[in-house]
C-alpha positions in Angstrom: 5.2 -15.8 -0.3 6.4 -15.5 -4.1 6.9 -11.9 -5.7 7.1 -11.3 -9.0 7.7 -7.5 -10.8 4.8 -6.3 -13.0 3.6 -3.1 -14.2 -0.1 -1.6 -13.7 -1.7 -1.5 -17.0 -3.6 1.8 -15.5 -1.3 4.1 -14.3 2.2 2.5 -15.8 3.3 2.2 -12.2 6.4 -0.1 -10.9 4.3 -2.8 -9.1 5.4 -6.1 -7.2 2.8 -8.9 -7.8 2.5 -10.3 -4.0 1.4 -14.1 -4.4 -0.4 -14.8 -0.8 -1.3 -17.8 1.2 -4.3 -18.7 -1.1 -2.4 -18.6 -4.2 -3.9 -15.1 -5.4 -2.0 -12.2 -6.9 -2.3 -9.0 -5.1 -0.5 -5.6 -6.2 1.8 -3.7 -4.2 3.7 -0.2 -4.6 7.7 -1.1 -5.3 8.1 2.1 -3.5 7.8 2.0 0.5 6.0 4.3 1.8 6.7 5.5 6.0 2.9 4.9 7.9 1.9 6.1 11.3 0.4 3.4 12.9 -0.7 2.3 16.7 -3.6 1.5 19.3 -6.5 3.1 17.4 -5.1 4.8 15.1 -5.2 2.0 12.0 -2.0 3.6 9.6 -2.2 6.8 8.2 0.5 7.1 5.7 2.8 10.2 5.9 2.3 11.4 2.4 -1.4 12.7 3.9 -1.8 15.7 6.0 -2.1 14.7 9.8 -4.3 16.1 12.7 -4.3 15.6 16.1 -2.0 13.6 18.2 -0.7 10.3 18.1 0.4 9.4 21.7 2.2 5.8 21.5 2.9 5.4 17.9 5.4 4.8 15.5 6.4 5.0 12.0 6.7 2.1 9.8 8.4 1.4 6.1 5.2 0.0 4.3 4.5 -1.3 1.0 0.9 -0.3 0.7 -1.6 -2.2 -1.7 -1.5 -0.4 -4.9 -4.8 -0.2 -4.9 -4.9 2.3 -2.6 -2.5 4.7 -4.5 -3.1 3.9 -8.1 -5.4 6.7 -9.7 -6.9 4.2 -12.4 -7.8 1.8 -9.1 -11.8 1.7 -10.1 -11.5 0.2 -13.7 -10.1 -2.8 -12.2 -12.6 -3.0 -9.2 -15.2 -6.2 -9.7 
């Protein structure tokens, strides 16, 4: 998996270009983020409020799609 440093042309956000498996380009957050993740829970990532307990799981250093952070995500959505 290749990585190559880019900027997002909406927000002007530090991105790493993610080259996959398949050969496509996928955006990801330079900056780790810590997730809550475990048996049912998916990940919840830290910078969101939290309610209710989380019996058996962890936190996690993730580099979340930047999709899911960048505020200008829709103008780019096909």
């Amino acid at each position: 998996m290749r990585q190559e440093p880019g900027e997002c042309r909406g927000c002007g956000k530090a991105i790493l270009w993610i080259i996959n498996e398949n050969g496509k380009r996928e955006p990801f957050d330079v900056r780790a983020t810590r997730v809550l993740v475990g048996p049912g829970s998916g990940f919840h990532s830290l910078d969101e409020p939290l309610e209710g307990t989380f019996a058996g799981c962890f936190i996690v250093p993730a580099h979340l799609n930047h999709f899911i952070t960048c505020a200008k995500a829709q103008q780019f959505r096909k």
